[in-house]
C-alpha positions in Angstrom: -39.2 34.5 -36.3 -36.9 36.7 -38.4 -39.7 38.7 -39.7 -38.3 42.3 -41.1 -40.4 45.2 -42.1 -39.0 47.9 -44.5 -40.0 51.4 -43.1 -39.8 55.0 -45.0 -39.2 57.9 -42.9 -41.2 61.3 -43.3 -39.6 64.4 -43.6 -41.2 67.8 -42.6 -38.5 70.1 -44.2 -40.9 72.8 -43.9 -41.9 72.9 -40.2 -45.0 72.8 -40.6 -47.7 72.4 -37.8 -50.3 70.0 -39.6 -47.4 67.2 -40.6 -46.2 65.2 -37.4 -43.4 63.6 -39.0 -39.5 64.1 -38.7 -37.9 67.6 -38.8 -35.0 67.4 -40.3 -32.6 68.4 -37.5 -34.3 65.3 -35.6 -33.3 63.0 -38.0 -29.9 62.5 -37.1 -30.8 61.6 -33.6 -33.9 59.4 -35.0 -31.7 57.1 -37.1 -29.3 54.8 -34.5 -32.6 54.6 -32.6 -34.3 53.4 -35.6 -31.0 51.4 -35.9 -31.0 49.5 -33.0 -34.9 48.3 -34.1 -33.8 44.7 -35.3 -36.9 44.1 -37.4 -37.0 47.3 -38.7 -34.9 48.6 -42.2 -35.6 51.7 -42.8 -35.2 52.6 -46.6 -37.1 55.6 -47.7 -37.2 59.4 -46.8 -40.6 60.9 -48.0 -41.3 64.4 -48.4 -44.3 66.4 -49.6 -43.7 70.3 -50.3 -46.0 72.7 -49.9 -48.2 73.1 -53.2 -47.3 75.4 -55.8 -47.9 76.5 -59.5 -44.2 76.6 -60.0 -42.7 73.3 -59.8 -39.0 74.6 -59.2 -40.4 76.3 -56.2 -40.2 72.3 -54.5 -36.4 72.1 -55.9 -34.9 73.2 -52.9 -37.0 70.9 -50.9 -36.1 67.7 -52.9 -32.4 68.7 -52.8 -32.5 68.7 -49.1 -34.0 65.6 -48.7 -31.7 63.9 -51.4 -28.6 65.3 -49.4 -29.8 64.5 -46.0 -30.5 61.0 -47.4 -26.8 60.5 -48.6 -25.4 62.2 -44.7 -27.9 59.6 -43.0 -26.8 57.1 -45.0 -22.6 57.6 -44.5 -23.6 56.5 -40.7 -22.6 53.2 -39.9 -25.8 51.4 -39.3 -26.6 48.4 -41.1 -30.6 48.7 -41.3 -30.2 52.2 -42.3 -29.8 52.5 -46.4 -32.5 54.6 -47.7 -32.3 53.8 -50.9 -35.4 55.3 -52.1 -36.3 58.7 -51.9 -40.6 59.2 -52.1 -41.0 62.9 -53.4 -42.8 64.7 -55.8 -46.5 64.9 -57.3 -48.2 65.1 -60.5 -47.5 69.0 -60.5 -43.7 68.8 -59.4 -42.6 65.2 -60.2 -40.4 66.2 -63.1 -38.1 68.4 -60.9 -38.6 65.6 -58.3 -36.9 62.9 -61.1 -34.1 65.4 -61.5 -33.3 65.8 -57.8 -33.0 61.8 -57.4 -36.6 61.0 -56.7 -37.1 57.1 -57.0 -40.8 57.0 -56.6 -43.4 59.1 -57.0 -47.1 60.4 -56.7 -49.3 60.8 -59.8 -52.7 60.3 -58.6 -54.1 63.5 -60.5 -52.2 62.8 -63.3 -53.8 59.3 -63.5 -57.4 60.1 -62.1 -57.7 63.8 -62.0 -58.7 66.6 -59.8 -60.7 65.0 -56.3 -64.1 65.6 -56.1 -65.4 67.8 -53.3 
């Protein structure tokens, strides 16, 4: 039918246990596969850092994932263009903007704290 579904790609730049999404040495590998989906475009990297009271603490983390987006995207596949980068929350997004974020969470900011 032609159908197409744009996909975004989740980083785990930290390694850690809880997130099962892409570590970013896998990444490279991931994307021709990816590629050679023809209904799939993938056009987003998302990554969450860990939490912290200093915002520039997530820097480096958004940095990577803004350069790994531009490497991934230099690779000759046609559904690959990641064009968005999904990072930062209401604590951190600021830093996120600055690092090339084009989208991103502000649910606390909006609605406050969750209830327990």
């Amino acid at each position: 039918m032609g159908l197409t579904r744009a996909v975004l790609s989740e980083v785990n730049l930290e390694g850690a246990a809880a997130k099962v999404w892409f570590l970013p040495y896998e990444l490279d590998g991931a994307m021709p596969s990816l590629g050679a989906l023809p209904h799939v475009v993938v056009k987003e990297l998302v990554e969450i850092p860990p939490h912290t009271k200093d915002p520039e603490q997530a820097r480096s983390n958004f940095r990577r994932l803004r350069e790994s987006a531009l490497a991934l995207t230099a690779q000759p596949i046609s559904t690959i263009s990641l064009k968005e980068l999904s990072m930062g929350m209401s604590n951190d997004y600021q830093v996120a903007v600055e690092e090339g974020a084009t989208m991103v969470r502000l649910g606390k900011a909006i609605f406050g704290a969750r209830r327990a």
